[in-house]
C-alpha positions in Angstrom: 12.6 -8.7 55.5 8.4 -8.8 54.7 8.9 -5.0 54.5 11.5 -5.1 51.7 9.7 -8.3 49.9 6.2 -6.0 49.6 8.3 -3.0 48.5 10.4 -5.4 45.8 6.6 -6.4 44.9 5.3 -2.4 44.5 7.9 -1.8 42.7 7.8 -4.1 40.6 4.2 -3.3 40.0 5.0 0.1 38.8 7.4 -1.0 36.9 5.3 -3.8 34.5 2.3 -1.0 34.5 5.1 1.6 33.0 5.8 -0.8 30.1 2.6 -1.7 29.5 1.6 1.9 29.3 4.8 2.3 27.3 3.3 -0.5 24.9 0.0 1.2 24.7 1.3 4.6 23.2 3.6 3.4 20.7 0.9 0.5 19.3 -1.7 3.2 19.3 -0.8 5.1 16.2 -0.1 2.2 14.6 -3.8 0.9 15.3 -5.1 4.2 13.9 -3.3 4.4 10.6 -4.2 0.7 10.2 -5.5 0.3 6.3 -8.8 -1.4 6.1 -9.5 -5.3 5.3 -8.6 -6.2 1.4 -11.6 -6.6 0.8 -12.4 -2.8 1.0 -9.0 -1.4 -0.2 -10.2 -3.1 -3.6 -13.6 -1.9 -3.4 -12.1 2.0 -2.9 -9.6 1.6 -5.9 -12.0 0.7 -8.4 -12.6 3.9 -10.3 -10.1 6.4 -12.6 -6.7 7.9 -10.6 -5.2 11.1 -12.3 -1.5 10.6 -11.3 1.5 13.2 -13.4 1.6 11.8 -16.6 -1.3 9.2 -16.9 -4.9 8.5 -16.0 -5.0 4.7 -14.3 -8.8 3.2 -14.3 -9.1 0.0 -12.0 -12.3 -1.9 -12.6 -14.3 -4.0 -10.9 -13.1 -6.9 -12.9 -9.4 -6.9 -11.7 -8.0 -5.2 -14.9 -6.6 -1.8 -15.5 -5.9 0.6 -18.2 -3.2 3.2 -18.7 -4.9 6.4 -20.9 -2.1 7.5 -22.8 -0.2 4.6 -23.2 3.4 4.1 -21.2 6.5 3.0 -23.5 6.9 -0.1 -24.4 2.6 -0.4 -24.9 1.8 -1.3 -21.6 -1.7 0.0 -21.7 -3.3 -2.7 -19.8 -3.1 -5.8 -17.2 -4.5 -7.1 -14.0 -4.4 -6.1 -10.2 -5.6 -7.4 -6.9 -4.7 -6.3 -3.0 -3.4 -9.0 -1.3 -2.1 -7.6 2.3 -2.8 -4.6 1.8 -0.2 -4.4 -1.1 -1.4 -4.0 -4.5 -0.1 -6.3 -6.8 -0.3 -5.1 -11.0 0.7 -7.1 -14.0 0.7 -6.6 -17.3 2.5 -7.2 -20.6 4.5 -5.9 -23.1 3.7 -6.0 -26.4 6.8 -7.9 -28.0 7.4 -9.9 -24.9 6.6 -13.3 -24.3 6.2 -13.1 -20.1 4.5 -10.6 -17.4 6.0 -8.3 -15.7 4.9 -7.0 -12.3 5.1 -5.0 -9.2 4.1 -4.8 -5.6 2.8 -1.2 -4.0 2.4 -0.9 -0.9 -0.7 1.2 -0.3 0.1 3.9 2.3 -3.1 5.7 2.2 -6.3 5.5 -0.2 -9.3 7.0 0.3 -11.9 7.9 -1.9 -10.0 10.9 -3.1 -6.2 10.3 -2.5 -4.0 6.9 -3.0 -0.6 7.4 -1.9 1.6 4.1 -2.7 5.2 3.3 -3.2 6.3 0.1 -5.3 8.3 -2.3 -3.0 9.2 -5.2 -5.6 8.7 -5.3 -9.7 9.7 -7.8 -11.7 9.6 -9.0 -15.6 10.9 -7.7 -18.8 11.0 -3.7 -18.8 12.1 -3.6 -14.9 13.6 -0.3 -15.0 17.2 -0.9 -14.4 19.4 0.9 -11.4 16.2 2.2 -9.8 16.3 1.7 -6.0 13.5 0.1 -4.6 11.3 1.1 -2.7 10.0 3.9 -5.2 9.5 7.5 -3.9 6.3 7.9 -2.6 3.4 8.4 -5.5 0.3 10.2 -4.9 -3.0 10.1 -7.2 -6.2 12.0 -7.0 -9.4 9.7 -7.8 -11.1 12.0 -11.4 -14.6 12.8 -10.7 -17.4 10.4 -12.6 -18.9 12.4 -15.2 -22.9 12.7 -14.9 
């Protein structure tokens, strides 16, 4: 019976060492593409992003401006990261209230931010969109000297 006891025991040493290795590779590429600390998302983003139609700049100050202009004269608002999401408002011209959205930042770098918006809210929400947004990709324009 001591024979089968230290062989329950191996095997159930092998066993707990296979999941934990099991653990290990599936939470490693998760730890790799981690996104850096707010702090340095926002730090990144701050500059001019050429996306299809528009050039966005994000300044240091927390605001942002849309060069040309979106319908509805939303040329301008706020953003922060908070959780590595970026969060945007702004304000139409004839409204009365924000409106707003939630990206979540999948890559950004100091050439490429890819996001896709998770949550927007506020007069002008684009009606029967399906959320979350396609992914968007944006390449940083190059400071002129």
């Amino acid at each position: 019976m001591f024979r089968f006891a230290q062989h329950d025991s191996a095997v159930q040493g092998l066993v707990l060492m296979a999941r934990a290795w099991l653990v290990a590779a599936l939470l490693a590429p998760v730890i790799a593409l981690a996104l850096p600390d707010d702090a340095t998302l926002s730090q990144l983003l701050v500059g001019t992003w050429q996306g299809p139609r528009h050039e966005t700049q994000y300044r240091a100050d927390g605001t942002w401006i849309l060069d040309p202009p979106d319908e509805g004269s939303n040329t301008r608002g706020k953003w922060r990261i908070e959780h590595g999401r970026l969060i945007e408002t702004w304000r139409f011209t004839d409204e009365d209230s924000d409106s707003s959205s939630v990206e979540e930042i999948i890559e950004l770098s100091e050439k490429v931010f890819k996001s896709r918006i998770i949550l927007q809210e506020g007069p002008g929400k684009p009606q029967g969109h399906v959320l979350p947004s396609e992914i968007f990709t944006v390449t940083r324009v190059a400071e002129k000297k």
